[in-house]
PyMOL Python script that loads the backbone (N, CA, C, O; Angstrom):
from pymol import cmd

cmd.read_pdbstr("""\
ATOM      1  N   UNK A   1      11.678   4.849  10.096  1.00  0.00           N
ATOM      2  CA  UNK A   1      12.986   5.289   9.637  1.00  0.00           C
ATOM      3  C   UNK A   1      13.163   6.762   9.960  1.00  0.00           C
ATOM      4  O   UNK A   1      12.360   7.546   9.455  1.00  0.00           O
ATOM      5  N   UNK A   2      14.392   7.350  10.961  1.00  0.00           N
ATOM      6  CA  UNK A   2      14.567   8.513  11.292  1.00  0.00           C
ATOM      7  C   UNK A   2      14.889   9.431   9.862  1.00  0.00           C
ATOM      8  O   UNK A   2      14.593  10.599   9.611  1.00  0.00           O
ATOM      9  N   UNK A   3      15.691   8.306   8.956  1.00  0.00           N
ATOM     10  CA  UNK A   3      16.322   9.530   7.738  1.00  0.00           C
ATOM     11  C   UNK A   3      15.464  10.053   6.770  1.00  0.00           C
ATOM     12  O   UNK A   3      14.362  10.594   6.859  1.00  0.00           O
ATOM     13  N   UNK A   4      16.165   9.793   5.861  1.00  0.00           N
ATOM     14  CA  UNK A   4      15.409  10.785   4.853  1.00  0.00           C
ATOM     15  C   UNK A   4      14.814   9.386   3.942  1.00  0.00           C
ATOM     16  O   UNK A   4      15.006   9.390   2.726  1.00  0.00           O
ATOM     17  N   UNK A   5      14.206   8.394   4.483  1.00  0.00           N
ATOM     18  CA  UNK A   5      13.551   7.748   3.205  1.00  0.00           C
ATOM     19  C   UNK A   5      12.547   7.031   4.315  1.00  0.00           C
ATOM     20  O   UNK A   5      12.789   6.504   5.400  1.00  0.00           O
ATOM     21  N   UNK A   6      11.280   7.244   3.557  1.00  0.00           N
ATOM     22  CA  UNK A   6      10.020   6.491   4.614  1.00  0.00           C
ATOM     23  C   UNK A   6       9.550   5.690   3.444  1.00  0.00           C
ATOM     24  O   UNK A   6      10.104   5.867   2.358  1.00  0.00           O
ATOM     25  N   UNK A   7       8.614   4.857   3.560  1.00  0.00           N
ATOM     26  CA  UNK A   7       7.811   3.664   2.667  1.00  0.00           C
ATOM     27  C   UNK A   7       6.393   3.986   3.529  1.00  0.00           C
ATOM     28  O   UNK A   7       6.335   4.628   4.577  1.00  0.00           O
ATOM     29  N   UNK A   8       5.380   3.428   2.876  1.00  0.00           N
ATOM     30  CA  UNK A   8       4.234   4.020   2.888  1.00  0.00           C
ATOM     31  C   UNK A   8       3.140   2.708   2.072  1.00  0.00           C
ATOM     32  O   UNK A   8       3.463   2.451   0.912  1.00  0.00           O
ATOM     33  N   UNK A   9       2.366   2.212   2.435  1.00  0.00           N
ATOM     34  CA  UNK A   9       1.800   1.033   2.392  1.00  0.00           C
ATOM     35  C   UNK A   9       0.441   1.957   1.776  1.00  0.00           C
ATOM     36  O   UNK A   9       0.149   3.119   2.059  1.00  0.00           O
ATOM     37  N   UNK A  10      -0.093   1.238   1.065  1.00  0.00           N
ATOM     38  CA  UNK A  10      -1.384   1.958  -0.015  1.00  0.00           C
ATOM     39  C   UNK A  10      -2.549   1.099   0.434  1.00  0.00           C
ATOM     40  O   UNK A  10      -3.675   1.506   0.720  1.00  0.00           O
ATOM     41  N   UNK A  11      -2.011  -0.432   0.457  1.00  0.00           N
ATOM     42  CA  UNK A  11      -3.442  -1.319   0.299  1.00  0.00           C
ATOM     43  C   UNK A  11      -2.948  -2.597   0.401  1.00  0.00           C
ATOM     44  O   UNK A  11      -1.779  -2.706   0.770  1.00  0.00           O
ATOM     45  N   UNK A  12      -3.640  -3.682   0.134  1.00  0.00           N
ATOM     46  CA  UNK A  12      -2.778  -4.716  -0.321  1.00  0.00           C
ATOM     47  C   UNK A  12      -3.802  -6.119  -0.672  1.00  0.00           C
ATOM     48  O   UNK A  12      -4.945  -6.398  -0.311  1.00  0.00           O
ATOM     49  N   UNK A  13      -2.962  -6.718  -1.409  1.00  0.00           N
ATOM     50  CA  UNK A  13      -3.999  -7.747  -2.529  1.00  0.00           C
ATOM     51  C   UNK A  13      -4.111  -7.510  -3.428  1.00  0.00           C
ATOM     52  O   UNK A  13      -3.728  -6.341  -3.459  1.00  0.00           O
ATOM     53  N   UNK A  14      -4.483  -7.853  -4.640  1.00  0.00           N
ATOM     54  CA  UNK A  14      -4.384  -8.115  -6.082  1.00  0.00           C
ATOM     55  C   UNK A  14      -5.868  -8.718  -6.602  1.00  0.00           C
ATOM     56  O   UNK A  14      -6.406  -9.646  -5.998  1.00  0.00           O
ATOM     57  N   UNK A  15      -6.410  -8.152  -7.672  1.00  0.00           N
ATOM     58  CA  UNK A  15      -7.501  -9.078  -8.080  1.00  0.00           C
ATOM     59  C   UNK A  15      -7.015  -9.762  -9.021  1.00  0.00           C
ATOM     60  O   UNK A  15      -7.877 -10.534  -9.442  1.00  0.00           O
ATOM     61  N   UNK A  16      -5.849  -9.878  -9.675  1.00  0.00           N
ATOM     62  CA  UNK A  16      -5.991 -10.590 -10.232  1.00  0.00           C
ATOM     63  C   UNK A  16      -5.281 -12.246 -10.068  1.00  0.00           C
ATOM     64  O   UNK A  16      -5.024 -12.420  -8.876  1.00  0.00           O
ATOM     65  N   UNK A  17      -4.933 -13.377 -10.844  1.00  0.00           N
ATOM     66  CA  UNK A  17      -5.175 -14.284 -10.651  1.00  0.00           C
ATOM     67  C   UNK A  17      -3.634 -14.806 -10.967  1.00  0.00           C
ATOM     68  O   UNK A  17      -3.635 -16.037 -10.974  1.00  0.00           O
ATOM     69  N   UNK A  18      -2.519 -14.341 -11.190  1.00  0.00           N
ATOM     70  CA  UNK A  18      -1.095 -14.652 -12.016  1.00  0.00           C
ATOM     71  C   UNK A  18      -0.227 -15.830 -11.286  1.00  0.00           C
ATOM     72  O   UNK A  18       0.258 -15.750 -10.157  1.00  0.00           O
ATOM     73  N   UNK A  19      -0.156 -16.720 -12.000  1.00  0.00           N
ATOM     74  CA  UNK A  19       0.617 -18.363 -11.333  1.00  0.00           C
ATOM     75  C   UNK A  19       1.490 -17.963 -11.236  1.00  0.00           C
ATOM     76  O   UNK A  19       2.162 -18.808 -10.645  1.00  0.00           O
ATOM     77  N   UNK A  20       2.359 -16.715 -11.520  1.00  0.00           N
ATOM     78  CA  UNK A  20       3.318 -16.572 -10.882  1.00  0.00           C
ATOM     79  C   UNK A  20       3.260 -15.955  -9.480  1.00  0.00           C
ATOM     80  O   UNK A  20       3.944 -16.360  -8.541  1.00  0.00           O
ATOM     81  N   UNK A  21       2.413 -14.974  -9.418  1.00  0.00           N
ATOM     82  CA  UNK A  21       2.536 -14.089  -7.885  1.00  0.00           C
ATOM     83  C   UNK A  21       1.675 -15.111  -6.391  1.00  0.00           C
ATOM     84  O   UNK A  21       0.735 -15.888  -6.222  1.00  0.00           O
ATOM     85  N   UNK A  22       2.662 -14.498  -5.682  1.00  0.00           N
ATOM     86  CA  UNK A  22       2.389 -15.035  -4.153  1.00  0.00           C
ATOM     87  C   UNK A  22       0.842 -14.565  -3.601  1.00  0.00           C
ATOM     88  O   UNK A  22       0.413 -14.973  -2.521  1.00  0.00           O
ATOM     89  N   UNK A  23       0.100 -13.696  -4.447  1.00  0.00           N
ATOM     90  CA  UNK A  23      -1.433 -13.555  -4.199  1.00  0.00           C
ATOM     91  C   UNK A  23      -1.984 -14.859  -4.857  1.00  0.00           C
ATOM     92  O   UNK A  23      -2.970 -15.130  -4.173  1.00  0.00           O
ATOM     93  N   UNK A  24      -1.825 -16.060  -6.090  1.00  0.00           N
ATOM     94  CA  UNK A  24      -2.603 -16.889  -6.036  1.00  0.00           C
ATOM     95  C   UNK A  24      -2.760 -17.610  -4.925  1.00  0.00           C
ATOM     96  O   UNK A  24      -3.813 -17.885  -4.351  1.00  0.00           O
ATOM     97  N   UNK A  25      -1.600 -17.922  -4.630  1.00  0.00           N
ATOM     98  CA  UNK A  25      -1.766 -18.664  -3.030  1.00  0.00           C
ATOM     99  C   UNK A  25      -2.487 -17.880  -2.146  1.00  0.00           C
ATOM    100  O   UNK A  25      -3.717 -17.851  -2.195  1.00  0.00           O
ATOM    101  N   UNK A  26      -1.849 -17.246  -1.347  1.00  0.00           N
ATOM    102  CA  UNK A  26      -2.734 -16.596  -0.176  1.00  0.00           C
ATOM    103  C   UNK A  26      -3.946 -16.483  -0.524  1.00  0.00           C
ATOM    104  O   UNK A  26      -4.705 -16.945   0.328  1.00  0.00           O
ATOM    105  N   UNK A  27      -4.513 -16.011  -1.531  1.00  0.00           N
ATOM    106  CA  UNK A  27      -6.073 -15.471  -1.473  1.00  0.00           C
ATOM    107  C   UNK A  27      -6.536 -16.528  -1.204  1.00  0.00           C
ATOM    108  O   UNK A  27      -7.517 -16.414  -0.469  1.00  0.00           O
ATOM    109  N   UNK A  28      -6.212 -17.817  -1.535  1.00  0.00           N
ATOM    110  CA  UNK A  28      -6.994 -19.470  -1.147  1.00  0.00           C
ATOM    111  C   UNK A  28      -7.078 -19.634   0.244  1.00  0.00           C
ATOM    112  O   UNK A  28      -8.049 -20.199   0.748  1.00  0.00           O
ATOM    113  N   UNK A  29      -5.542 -18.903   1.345  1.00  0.00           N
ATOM    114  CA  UNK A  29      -5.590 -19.084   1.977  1.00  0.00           C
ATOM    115  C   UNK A  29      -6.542 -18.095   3.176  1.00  0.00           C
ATOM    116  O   UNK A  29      -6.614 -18.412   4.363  1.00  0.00           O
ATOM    117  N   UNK A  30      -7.186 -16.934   2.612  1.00  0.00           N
ATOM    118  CA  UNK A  30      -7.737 -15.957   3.167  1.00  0.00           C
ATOM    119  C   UNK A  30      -9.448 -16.204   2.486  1.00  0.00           C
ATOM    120  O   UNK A  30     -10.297 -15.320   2.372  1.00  0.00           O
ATOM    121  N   UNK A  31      -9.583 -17.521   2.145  1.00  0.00           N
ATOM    122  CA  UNK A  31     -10.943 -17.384   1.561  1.00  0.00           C
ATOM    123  C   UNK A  31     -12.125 -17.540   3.116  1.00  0.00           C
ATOM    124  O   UNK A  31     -11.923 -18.402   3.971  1.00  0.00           O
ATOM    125  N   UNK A  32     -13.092 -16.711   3.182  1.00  0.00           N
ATOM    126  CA  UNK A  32     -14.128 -16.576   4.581  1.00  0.00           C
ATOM    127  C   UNK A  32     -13.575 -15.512   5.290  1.00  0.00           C
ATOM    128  O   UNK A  32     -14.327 -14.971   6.100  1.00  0.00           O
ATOM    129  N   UNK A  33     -12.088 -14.948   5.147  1.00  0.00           N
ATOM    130  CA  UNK A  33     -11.863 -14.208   6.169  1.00  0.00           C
ATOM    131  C   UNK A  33     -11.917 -12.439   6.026  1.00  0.00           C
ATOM    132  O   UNK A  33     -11.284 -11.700   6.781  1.00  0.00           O
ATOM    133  N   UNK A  34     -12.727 -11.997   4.998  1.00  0.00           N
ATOM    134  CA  UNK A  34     -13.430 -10.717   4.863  1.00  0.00           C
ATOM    135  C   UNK A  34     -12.817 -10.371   3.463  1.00  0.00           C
ATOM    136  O   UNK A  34     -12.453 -11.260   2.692  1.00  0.00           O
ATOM    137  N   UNK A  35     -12.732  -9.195   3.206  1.00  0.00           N
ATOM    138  CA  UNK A  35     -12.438  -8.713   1.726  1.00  0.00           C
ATOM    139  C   UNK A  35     -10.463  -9.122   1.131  1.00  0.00           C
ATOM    140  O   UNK A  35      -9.546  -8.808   1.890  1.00  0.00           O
ATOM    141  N   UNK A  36     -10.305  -9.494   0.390  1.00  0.00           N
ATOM    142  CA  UNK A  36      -8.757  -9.497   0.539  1.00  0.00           C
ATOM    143  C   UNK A  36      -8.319  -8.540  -0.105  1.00  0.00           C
ATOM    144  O   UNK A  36      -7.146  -8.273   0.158  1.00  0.00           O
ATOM    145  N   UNK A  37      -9.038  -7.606  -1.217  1.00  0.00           N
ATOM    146  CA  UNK A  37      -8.434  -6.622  -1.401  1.00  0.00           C
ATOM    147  C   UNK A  37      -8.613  -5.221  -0.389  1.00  0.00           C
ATOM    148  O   UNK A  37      -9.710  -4.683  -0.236  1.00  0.00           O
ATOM    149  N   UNK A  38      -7.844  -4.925   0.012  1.00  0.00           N
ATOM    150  CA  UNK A  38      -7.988  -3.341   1.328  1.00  0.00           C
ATOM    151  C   UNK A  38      -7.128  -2.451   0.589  1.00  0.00           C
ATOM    152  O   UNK A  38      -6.063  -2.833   0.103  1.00  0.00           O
ATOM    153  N   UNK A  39      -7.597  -1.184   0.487  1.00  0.00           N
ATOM    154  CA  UNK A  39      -7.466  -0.197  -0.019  1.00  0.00           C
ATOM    155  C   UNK A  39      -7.381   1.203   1.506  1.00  0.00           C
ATOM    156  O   UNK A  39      -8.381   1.626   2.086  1.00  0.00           O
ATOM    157  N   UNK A  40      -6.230   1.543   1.745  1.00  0.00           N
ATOM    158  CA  UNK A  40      -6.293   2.906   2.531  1.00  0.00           C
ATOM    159  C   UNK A  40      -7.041   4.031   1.776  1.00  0.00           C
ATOM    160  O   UNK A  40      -6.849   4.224   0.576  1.00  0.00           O
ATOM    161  N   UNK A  41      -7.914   4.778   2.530  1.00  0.00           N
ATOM    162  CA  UNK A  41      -8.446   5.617   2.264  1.00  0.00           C
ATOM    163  C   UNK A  41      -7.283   7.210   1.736  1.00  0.00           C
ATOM    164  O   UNK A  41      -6.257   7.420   2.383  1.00  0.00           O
ATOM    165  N   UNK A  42      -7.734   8.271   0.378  1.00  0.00           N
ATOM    166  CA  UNK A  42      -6.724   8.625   0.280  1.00  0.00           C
ATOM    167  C   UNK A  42      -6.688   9.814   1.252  1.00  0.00           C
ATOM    168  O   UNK A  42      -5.665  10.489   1.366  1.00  0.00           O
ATOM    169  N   UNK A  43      -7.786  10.064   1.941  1.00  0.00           N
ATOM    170  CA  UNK A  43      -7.177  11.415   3.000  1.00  0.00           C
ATOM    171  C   UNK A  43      -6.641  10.343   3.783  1.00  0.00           C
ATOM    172  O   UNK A  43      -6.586  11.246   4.618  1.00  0.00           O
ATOM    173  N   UNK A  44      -6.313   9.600   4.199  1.00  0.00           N
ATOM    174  CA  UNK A  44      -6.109   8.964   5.339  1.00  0.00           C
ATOM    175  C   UNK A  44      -4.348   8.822   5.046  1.00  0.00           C
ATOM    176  O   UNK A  44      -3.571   8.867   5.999  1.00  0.00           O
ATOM    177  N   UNK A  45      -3.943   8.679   3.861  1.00  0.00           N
ATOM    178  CA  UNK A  45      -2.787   8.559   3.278  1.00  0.00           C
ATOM    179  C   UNK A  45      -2.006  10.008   3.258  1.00  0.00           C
ATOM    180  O   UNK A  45      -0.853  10.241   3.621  1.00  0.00           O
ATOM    181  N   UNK A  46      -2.871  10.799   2.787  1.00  0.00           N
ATOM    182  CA  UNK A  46      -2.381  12.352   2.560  1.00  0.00           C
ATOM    183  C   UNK A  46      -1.734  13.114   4.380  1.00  0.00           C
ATOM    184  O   UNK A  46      -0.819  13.859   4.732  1.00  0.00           O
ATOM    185  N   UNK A  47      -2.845  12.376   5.058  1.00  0.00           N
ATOM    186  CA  UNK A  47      -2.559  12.779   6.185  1.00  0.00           C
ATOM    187  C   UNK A  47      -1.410  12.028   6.792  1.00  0.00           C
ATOM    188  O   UNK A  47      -1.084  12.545   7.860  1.00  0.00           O
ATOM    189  N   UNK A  48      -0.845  11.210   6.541  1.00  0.00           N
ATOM    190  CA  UNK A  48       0.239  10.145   6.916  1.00  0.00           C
ATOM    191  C   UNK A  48       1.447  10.755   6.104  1.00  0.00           C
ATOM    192  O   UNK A  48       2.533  10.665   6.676  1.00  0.00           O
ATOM    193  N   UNK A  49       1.437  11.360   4.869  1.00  0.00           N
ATOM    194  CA  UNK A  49       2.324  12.105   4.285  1.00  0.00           C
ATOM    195  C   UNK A  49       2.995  12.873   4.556  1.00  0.00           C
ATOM    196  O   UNK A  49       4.222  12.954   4.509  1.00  0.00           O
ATOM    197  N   UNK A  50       1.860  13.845   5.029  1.00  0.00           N
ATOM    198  CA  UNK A  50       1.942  15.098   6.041  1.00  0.00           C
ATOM    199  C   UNK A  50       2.775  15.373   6.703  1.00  0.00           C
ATOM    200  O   UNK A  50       3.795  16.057   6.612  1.00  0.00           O
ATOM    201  N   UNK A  51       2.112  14.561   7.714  1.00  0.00           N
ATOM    202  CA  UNK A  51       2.686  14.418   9.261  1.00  0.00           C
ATOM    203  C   UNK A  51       3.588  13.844   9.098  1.00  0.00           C
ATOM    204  O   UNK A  51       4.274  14.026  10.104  1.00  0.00           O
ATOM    205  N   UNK A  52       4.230  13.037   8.253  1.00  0.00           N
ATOM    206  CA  UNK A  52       5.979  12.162   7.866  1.00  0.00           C
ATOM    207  C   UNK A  52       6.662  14.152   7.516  1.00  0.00           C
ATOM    208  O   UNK A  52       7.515  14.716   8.200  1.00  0.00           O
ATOM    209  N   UNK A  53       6.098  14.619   6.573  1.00  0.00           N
ATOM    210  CA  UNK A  53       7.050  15.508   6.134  1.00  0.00           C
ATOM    211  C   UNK A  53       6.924  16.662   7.085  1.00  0.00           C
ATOM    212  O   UNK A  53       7.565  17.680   6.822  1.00  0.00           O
ATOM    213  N   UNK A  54       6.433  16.636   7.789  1.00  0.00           N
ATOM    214  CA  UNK A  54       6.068  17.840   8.939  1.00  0.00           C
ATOM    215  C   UNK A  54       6.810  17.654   9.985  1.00  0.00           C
ATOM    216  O   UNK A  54       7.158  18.647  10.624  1.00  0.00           O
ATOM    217  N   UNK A  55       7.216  16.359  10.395  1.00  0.00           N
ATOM    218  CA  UNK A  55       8.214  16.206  11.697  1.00  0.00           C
ATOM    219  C   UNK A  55       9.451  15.641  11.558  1.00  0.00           C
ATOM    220  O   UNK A  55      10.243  15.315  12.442  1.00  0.00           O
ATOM    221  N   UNK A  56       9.606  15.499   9.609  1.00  0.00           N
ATOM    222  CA  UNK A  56      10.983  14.913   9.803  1.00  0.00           C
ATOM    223  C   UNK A  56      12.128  15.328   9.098  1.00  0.00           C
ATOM    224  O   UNK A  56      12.813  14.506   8.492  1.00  0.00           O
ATOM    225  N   UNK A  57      12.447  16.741   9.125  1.00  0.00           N
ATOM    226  CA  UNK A  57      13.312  17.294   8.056  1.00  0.00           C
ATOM    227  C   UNK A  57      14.168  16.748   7.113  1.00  0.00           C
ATOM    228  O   UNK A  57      14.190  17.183   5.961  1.00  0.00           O
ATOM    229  N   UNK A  58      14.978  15.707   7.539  1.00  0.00           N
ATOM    230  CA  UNK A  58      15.916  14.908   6.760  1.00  0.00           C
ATOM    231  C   UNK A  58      14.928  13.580   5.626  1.00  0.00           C
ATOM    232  O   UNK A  58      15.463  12.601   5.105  1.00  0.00           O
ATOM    233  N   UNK A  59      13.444  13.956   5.507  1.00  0.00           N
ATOM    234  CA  UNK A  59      13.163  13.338   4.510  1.00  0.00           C
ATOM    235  C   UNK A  59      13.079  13.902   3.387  1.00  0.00           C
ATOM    236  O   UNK A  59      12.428  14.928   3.191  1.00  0.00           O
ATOM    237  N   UNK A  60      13.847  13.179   2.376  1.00  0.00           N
ATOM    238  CA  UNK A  60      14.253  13.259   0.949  1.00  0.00           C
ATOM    239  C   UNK A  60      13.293  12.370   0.103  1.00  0.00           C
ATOM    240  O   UNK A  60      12.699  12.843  -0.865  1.00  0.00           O
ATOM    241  N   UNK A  61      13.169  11.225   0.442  1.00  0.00           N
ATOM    242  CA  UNK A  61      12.532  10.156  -0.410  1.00  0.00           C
ATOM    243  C   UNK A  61      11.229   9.324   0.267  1.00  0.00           C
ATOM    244  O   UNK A  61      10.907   9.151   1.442  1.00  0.00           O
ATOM    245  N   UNK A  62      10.690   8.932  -0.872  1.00  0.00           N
ATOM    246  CA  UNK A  62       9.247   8.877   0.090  1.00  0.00           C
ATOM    247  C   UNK A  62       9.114   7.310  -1.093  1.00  0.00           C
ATOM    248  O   UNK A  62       9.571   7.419  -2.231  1.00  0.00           O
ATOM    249  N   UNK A  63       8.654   6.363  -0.772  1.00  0.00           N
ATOM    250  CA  UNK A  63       8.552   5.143  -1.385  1.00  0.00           C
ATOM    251  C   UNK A  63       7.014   4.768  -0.899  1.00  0.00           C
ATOM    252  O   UNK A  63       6.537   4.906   0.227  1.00  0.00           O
ATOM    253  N   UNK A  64       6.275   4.159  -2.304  1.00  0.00           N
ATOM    254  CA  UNK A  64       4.988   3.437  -1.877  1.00  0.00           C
ATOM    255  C   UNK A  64       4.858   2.180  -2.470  1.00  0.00           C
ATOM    256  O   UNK A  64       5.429   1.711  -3.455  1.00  0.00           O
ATOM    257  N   UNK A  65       3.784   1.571  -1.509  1.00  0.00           N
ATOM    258  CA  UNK A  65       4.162  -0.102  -1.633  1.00  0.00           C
ATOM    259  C   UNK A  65       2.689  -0.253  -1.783  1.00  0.00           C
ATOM    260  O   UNK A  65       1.809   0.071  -0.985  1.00  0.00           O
ATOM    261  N   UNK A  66       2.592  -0.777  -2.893  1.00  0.00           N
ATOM    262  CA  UNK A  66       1.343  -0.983  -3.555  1.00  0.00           C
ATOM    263  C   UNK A  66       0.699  -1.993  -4.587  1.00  0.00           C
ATOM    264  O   UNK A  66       0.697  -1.839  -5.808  1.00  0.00           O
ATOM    265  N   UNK A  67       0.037  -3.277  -3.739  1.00  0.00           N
ATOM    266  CA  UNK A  67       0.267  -4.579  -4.995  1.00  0.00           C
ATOM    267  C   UNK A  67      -0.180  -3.965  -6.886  1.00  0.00           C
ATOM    268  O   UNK A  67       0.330  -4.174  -7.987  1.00  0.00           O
ATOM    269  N   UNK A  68      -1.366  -3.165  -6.392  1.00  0.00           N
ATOM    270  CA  UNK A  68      -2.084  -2.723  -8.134  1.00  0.00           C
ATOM    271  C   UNK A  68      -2.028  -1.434  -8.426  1.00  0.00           C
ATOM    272  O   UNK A  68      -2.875  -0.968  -9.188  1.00  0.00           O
ATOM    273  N   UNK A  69      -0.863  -0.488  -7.786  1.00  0.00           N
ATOM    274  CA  UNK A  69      -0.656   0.804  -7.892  1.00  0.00           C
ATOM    275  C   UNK A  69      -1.438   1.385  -9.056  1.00  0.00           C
ATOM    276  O   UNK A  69      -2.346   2.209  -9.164  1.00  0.00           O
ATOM    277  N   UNK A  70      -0.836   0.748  -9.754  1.00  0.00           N
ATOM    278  CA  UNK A  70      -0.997   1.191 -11.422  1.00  0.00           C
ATOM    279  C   UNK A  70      -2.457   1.506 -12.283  1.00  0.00           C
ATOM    280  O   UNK A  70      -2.780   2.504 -12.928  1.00  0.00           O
ATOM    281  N   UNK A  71      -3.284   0.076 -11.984  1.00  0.00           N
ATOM    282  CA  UNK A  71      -4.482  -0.071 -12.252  1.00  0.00           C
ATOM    283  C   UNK A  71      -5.704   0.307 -11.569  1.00  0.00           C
ATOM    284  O   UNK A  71      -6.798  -0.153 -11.895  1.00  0.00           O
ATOM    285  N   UNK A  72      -5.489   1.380 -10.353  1.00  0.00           N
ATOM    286  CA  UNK A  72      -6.304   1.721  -9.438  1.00  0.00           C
ATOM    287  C   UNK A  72      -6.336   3.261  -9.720  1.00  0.00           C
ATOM    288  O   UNK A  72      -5.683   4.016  -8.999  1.00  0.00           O
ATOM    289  N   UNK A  73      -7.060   3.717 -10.723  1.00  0.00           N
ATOM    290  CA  UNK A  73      -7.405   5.116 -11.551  1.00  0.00           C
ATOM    291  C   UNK A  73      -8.380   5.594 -10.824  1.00  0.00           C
ATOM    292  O   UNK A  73      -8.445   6.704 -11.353  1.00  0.00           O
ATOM    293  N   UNK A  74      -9.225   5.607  -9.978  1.00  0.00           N
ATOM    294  CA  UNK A  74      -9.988   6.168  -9.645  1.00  0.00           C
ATOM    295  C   UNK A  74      -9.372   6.574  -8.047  1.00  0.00           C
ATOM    296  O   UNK A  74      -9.195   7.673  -7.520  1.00  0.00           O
ATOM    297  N   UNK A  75      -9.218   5.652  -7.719  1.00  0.00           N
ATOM    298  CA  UNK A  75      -8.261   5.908  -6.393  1.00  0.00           C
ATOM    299  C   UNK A  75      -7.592   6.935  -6.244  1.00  0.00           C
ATOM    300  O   UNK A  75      -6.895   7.079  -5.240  1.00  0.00           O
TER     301      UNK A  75
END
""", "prot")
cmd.dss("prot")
cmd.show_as("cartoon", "prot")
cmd.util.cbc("prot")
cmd.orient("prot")
């Protein structure tokens, strides 16, 4: 996105188990095929920040997309 609003991906997967969310399914469907929870590293993020706000003046808003934002305290 040239304007002023970028999105920004954290990780993705869920540990936990909720009959409602679209992770009970998939994880069944990702079982053998390596870790399903992935986590971006946070310099790796900081540096993606950066470089968004370093080359793009007209950014205003910055959005992150993150299945367990919340519950990932050490992160």
């Amino acid at each position: 996105n040239e304007g002023g609003m970028s999105s920004f991906d954290l990780g993705r997967g869920c540990p936990f188990q909720c009959t409602f969310c679209i992770h009970n399914f998939t994880r069944k469907d990702a079982e053998g095929l390596g870790t399903y929870i992935r986590r971006r590293s946070v310099d790796h993020v900081l540096r993606e920040l950066r470089e968004a706000v370093a080359t793009r003046p007209k950014l205003r808003t910055i959005a992150f997309s993150d299945d367990i934002f919340a519950p990932a305290r050490p992160w």
